[in-house]
KOLDO-561903 format. One record per residue: residue in three letters; chain; x, y, z of N, C-alpha, C, O, CB in turn. Coordinates in nm, 4 decimals. Atoms other than C-alpha are relative to their C-alpha. Glycine has a CB too. Example, Ala and Ser with C-alpha at 12.3 -4.5 7.8 and 13.67 -1.06 7.14 Angstrom:
BEGIN
<pt "ALA", "A", <0.0890, -0.1190, 0.0000>, <1.2300, -0.4500, 0.7800>, <0.0900, 0.1200, 0.0000>, <0.1936, 0.1181, 0.0665>, <-0.0992, 0.0027, 0.1246>>
<pt "SER", "A", <-0.0820, -0.1190, -0.0060>, <1.3670, -0.1060, 0.7140>, <-0.0770, 0.1090, 0.0730>, <-0.0261, 0.2198, 0.0899>, <0.0414, 0.0462, -0.1415>>
***
This chain:
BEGIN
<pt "UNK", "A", <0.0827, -0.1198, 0.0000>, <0.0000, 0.0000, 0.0000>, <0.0867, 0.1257, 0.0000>, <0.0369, 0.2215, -0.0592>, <-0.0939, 0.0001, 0.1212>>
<pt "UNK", "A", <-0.0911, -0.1270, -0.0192>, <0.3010, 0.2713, 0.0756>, <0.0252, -0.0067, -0.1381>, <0.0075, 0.0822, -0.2215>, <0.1395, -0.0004, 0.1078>>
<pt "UNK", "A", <-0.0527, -0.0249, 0.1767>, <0.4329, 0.1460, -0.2595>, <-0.1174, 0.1185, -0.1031>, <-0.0908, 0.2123, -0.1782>, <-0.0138, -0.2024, -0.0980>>
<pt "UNK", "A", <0.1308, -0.0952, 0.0701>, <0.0787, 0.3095, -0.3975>, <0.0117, 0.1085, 0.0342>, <-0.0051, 0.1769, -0.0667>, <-0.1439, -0.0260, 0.0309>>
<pt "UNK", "A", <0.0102, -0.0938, -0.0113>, <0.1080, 0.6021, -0.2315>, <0.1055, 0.1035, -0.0365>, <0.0972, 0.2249, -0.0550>, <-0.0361, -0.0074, 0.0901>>
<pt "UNK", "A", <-0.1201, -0.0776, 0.0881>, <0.4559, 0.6807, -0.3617>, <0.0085, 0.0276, -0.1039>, <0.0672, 0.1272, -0.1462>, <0.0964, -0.0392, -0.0093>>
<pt "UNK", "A", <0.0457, 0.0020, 0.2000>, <0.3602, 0.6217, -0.7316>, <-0.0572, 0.1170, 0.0111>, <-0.0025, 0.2164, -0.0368>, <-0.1312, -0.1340, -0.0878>>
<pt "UNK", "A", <0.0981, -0.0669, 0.0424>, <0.0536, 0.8150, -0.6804>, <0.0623, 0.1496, 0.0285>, <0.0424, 0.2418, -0.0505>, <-0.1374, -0.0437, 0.0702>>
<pt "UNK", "A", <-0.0617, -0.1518, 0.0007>, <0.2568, 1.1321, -0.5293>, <0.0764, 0.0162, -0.1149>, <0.0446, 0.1127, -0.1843>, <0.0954, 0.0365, 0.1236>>
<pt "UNK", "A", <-0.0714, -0.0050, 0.1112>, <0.5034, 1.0797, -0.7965>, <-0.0768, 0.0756, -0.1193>, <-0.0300, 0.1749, -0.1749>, <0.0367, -0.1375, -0.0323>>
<pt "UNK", "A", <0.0785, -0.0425, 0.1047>, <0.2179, 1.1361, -1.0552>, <-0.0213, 0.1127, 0.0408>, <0.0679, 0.1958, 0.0234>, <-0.1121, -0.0685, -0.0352>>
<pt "UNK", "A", <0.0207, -0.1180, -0.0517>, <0.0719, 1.4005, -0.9062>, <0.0848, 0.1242, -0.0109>, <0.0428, 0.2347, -0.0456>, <-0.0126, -0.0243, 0.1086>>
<pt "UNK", "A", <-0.0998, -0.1162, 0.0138>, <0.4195, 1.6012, -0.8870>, <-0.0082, 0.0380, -0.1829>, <-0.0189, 0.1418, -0.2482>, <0.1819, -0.0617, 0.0634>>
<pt "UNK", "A", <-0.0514, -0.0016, 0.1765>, <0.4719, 1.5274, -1.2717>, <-0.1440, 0.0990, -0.0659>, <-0.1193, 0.1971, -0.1360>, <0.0058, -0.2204, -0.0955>>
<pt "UNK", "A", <0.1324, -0.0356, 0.0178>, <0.0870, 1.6330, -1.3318>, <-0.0533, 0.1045, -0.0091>, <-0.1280, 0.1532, -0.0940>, <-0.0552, -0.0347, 0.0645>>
<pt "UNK", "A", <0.0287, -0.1424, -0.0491>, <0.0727, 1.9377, -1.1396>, <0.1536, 0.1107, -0.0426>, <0.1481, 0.2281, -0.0059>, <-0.0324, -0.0159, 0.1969>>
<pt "UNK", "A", <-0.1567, -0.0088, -0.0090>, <0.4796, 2.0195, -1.2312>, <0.0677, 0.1009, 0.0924>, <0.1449, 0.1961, 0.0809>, <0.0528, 0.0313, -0.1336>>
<pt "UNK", "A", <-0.1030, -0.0442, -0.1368>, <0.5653, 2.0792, -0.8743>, <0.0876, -0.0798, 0.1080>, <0.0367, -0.1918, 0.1038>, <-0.0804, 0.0632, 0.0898>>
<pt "UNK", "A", <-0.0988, 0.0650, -0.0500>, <0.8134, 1.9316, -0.6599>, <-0.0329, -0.0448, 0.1524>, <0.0358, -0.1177, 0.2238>, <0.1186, 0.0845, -0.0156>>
<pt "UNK", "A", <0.0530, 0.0499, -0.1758>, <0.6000, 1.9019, -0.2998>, <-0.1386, 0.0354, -0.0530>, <-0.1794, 0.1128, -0.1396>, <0.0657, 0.1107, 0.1798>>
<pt "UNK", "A", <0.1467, 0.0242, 0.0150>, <0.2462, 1.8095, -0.2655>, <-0.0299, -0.0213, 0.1668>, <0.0195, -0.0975, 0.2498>, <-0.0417, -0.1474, -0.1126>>
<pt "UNK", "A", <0.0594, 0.0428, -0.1171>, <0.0247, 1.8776, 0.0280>, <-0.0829, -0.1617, 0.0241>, <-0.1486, -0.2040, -0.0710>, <-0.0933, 0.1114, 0.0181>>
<pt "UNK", "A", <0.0719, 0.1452, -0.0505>, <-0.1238, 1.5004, 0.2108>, <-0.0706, 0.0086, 0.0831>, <-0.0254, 0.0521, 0.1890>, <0.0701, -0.1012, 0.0471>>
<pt "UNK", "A", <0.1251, 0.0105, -0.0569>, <-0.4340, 1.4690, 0.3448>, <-0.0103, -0.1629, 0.0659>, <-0.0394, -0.2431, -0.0228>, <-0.1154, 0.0374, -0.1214>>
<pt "UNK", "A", <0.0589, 0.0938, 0.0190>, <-0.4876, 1.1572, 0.5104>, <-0.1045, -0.0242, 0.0943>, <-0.1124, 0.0619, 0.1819>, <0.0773, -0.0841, -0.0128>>
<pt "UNK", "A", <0.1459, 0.0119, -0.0850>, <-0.8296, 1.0173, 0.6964>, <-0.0087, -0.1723, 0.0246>, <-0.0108, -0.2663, -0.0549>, <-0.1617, 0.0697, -0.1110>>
<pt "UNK", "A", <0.0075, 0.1202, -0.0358>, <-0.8498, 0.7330, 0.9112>, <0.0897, -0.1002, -0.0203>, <0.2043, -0.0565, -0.0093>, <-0.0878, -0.0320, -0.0358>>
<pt "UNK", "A", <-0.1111, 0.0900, 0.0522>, <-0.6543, 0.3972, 0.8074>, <0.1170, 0.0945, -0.1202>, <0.2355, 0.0708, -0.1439>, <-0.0920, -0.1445, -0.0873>>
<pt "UNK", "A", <-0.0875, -0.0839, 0.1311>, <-0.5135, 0.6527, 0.5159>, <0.1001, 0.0636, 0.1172>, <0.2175, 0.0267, 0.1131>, <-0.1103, 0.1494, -0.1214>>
<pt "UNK", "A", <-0.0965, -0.0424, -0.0685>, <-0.3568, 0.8521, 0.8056>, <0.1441, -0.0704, 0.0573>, <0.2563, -0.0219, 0.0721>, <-0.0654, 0.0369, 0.0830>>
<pt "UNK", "A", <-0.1082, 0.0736, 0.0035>, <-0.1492, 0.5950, 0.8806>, <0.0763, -0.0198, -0.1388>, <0.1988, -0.0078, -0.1364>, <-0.0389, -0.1171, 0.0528>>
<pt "UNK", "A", <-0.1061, 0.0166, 0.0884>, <-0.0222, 0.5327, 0.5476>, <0.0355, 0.1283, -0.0524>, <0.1129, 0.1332, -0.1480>, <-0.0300, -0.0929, -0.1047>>
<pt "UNK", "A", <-0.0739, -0.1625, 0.0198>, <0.0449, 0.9179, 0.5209>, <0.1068, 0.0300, 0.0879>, <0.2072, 0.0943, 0.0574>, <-0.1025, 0.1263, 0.0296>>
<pt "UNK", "A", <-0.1614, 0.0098, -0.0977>, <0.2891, 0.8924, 0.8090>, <0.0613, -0.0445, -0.0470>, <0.1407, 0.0389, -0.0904>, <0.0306, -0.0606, 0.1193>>
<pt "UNK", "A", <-0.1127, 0.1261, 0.0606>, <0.4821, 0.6526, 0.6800>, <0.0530, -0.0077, -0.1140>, <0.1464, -0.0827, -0.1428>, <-0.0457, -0.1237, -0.0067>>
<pt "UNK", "A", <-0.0708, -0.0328, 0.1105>, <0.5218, 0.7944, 0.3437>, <0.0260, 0.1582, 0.0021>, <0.0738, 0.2220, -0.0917>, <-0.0761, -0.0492, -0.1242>>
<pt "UNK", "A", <-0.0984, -0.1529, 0.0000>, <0.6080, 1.1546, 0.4637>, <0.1203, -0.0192, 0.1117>, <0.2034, 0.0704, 0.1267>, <-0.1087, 0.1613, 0.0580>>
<pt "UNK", "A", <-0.1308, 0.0473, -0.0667>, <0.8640, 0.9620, 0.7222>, <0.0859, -0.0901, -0.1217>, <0.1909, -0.1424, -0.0843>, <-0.0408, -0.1042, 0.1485>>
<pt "UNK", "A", <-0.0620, 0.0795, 0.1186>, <0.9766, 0.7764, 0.3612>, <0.0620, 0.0998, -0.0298>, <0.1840, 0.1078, -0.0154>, <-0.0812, -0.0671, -0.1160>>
<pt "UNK", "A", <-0.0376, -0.1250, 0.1341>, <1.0044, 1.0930, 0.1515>, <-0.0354, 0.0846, 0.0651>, <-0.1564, 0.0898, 0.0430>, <-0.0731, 0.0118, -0.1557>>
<pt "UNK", "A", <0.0401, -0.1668, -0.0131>, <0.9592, 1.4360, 0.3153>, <0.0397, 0.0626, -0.0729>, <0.0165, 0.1810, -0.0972>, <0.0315, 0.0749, 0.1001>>
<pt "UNK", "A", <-0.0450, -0.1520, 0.1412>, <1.1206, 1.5683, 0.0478>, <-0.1599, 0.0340, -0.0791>, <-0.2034, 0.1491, -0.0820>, <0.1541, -0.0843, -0.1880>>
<pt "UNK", "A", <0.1440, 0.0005, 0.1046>, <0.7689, 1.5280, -0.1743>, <-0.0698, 0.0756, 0.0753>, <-0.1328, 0.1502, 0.0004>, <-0.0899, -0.1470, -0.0365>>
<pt "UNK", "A", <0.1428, -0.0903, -0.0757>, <0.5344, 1.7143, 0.0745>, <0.0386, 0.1359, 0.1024>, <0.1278, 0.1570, 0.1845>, <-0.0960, -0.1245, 0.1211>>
<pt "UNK", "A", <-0.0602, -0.1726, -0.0834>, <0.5154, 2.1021, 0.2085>, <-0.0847, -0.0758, 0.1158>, <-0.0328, -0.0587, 0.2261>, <-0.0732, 0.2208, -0.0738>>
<pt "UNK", "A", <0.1275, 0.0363, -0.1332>, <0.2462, 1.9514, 0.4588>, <-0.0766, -0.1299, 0.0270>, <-0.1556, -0.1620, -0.0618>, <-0.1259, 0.0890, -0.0193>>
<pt "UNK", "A", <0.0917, 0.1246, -0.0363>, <0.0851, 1.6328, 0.6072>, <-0.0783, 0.0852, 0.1044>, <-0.0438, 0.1773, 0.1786>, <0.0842, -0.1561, 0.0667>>
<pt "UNK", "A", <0.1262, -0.0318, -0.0767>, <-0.2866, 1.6586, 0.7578>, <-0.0497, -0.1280, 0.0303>, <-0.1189, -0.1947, -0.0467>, <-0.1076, 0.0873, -0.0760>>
<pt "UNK", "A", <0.1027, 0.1300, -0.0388>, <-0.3967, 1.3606, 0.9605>, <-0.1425, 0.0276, 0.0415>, <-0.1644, 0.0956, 0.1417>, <0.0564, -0.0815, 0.1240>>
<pt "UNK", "A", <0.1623, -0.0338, -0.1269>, <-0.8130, 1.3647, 1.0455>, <-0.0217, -0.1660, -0.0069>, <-0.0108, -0.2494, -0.0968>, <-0.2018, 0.1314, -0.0853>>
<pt "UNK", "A", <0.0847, 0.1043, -0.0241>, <-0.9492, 1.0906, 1.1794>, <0.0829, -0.1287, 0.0750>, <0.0411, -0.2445, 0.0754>, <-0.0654, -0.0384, -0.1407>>
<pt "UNK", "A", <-0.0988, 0.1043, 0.0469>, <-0.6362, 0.9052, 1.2732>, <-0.0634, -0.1073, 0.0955>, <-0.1600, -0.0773, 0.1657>, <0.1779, 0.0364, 0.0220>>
<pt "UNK", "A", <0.0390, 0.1410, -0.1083>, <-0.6956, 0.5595, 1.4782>, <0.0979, 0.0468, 0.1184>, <0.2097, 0.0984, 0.1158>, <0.0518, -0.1942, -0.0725>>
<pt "UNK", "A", <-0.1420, 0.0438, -0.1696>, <-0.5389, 0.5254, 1.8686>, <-0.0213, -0.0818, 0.0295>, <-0.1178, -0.1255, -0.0331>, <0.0188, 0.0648, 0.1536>>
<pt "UNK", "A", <-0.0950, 0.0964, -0.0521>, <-0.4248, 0.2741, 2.0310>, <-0.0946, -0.1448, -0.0717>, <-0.1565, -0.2260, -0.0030>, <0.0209, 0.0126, 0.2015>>
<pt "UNK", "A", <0.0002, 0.0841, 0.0857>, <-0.5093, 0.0428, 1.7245>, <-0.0226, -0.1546, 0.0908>, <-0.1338, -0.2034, 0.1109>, <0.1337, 0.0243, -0.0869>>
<pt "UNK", "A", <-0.0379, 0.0715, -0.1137>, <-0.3856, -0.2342, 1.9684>, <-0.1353, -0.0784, 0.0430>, <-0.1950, -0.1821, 0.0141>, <0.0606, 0.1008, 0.1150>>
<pt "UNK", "A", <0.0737, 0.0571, -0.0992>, <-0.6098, -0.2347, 2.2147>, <-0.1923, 0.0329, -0.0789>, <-0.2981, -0.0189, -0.0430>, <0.0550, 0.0948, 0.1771>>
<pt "UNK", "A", <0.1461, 0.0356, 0.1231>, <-0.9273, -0.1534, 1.9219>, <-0.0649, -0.1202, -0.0039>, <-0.1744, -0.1581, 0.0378>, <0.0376, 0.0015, -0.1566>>
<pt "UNK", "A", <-0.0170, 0.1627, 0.0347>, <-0.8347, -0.5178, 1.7918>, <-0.0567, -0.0647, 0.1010>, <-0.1637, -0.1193, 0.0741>, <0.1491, -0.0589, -0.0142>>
<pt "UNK", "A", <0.0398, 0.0674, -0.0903>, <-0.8806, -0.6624, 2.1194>, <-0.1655, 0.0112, 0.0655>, <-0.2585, -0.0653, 0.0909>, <0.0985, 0.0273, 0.0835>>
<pt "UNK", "A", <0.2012, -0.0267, -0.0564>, <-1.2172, -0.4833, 2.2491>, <-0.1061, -0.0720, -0.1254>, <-0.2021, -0.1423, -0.0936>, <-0.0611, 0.2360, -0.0012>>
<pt "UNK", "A", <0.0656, 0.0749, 0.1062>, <-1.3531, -0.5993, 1.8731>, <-0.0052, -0.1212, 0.0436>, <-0.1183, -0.1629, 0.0682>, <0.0595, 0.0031, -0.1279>>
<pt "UNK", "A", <-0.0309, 0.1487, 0.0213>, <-1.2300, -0.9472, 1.9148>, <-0.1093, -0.0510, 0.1250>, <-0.2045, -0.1261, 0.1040>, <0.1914, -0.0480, 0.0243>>
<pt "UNK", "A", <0.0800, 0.0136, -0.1108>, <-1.3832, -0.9537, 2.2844>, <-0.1582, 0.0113, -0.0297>, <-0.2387, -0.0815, -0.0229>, <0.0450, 0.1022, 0.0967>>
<pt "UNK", "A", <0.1774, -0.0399, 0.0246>, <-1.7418, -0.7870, 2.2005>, <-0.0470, -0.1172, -0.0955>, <-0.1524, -0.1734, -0.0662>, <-0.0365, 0.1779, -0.0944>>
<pt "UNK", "A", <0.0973, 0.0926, 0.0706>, <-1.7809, -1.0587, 1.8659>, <-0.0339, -0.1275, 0.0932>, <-0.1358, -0.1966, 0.0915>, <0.0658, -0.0505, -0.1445>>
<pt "UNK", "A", <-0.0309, 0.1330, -0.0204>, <-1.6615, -1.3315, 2.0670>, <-0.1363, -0.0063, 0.1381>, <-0.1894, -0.1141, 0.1644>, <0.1975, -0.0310, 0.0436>>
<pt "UNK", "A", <0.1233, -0.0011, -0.0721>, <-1.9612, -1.2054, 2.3528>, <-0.0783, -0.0293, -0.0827>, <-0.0996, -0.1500, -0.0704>, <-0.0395, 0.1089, 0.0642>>
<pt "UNK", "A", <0.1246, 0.0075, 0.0696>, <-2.2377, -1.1897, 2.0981>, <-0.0073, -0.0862, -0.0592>, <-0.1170, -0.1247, -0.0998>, <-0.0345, 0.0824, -0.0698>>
<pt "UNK", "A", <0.0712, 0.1390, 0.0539>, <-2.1727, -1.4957, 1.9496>, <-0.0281, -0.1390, 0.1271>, <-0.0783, -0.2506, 0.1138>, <0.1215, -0.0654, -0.1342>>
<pt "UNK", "A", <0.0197, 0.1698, -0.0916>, <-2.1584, -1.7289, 2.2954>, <-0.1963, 0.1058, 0.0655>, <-0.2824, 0.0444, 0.1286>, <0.2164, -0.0564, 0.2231>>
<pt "UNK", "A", <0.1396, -0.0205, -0.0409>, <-2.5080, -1.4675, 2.3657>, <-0.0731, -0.0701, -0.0917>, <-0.1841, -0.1102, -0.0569>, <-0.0456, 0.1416, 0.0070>>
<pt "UNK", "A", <0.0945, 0.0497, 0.1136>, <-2.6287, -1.6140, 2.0318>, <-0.0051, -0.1032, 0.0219>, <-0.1212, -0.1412, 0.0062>, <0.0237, 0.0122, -0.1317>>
<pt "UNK", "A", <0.0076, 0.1129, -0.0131>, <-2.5419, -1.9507, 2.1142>, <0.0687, -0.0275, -0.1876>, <0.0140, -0.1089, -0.2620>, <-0.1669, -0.0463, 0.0625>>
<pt "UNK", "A", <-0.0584, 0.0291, 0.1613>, <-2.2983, -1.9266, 1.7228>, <0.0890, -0.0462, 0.0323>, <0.1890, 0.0178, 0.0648>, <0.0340, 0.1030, -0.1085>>
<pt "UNK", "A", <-0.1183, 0.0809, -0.0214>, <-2.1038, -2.2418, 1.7783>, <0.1441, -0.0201, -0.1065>, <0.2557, -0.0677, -0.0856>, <-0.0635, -0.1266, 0.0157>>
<pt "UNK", "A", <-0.0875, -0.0193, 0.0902>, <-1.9376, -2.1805, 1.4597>, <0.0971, 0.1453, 0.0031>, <0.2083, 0.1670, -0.0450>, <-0.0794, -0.0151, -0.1160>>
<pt "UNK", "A", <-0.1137, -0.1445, -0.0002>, <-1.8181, -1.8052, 1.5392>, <0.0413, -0.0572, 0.1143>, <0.1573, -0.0796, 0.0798>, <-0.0540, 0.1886, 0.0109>>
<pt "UNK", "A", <-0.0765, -0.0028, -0.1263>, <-1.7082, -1.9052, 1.9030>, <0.1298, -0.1236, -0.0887>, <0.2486, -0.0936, -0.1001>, <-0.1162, -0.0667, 0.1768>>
<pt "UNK", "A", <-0.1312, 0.0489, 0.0459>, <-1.4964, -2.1873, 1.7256>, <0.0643, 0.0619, -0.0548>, <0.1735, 0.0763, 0.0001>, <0.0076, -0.0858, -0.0620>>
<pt "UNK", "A", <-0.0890, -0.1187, 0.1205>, <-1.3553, -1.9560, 1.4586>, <0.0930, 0.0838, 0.1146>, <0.2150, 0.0755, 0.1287>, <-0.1379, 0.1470, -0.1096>>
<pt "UNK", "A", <-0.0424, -0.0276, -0.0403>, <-1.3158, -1.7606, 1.6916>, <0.1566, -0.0083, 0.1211>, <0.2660, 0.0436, 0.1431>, <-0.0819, 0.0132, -0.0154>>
<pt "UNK", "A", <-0.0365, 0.0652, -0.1481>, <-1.1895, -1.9085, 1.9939>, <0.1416, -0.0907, -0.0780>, <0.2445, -0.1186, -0.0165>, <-0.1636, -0.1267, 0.0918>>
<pt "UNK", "A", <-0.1343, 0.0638, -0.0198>, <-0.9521, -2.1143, 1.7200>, <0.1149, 0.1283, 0.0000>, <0.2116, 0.1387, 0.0755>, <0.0290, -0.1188, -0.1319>>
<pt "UNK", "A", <-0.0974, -0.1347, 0.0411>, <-0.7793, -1.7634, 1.5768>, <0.0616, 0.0562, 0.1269>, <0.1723, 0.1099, 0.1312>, <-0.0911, 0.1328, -0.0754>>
<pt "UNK", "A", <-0.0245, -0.0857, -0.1084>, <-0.7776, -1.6393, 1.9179>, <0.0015, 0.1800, 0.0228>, <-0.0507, 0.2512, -0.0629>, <0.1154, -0.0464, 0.0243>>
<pt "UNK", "A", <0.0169, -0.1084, 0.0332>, <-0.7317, -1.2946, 2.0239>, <0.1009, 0.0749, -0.0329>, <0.1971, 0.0219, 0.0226>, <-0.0580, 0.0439, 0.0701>>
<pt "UNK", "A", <-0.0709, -0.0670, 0.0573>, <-0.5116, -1.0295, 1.8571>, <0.1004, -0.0398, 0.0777>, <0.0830, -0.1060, 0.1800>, <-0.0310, 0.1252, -0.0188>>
<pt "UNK", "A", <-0.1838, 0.0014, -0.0434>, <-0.1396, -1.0414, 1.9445>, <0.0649, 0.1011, -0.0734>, <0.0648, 0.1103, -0.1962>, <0.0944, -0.1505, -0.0443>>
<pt "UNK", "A", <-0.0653, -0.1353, 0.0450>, <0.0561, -0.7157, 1.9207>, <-0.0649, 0.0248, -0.1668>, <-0.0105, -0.0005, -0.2743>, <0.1973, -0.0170, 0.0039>>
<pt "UNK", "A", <0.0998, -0.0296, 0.1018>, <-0.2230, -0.6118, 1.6759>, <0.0270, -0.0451, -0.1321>, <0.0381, 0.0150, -0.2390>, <-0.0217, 0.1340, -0.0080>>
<pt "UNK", "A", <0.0462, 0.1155, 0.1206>, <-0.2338, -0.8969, 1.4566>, <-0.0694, -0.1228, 0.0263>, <-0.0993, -0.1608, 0.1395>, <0.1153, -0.0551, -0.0692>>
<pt "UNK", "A", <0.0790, 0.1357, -0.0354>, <-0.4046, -1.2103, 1.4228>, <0.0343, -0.1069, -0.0590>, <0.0506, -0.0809, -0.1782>, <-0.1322, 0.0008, -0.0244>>
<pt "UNK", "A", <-0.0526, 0.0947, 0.0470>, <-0.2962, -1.5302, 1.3414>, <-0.0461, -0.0619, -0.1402>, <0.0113, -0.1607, -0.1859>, <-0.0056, -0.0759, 0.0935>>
***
């Protein structure tokens, strides 16, 4: 996905024929706007995060917790297995 966002500034410079481009990013995008103005700051006069996510982390886990309630309230022996095999997030990933 960074790879995409480097192309796409690339174009953009060539497009517009300027040498820095303001970045907007929103939500999951904010993250990959960090990470390509900590790549390349040369390309951008300005990054704008709205919306960004916090503590991602511990998101994963409250999700994982709340489905894994509503399916043993439902009595969904197939999501609690699924669930229950995947387990719950680990340093915000999942197996």
């Amino acid at each position: 996905m960074i790879q995409d966002v480097d192309t796409l500034v690339e174009y953009l410079k060539r497009r517009f024929e300027v040498d820095k481009i303001f970045l907007v990013g929103h939500s999951w995008g904010a993250r990959l706007g960090l990470y390509s103005v900590q790549r390349h700051p040369e390309n951008y006069i300005a990054y704008v995060g709205v919306g960004q996510e916090l503590a991602a982390y511990e998101g994963e886990l409250l999700s994982y917790q709340y489905t894994l309630d509503k399916a043993k309230e439902q009595n969904n022996v197939k999501a609690i297995n699924d669930l229950e095999e995947s387990g719950p997030p680990q340093s915000g990933g999942f197996k």
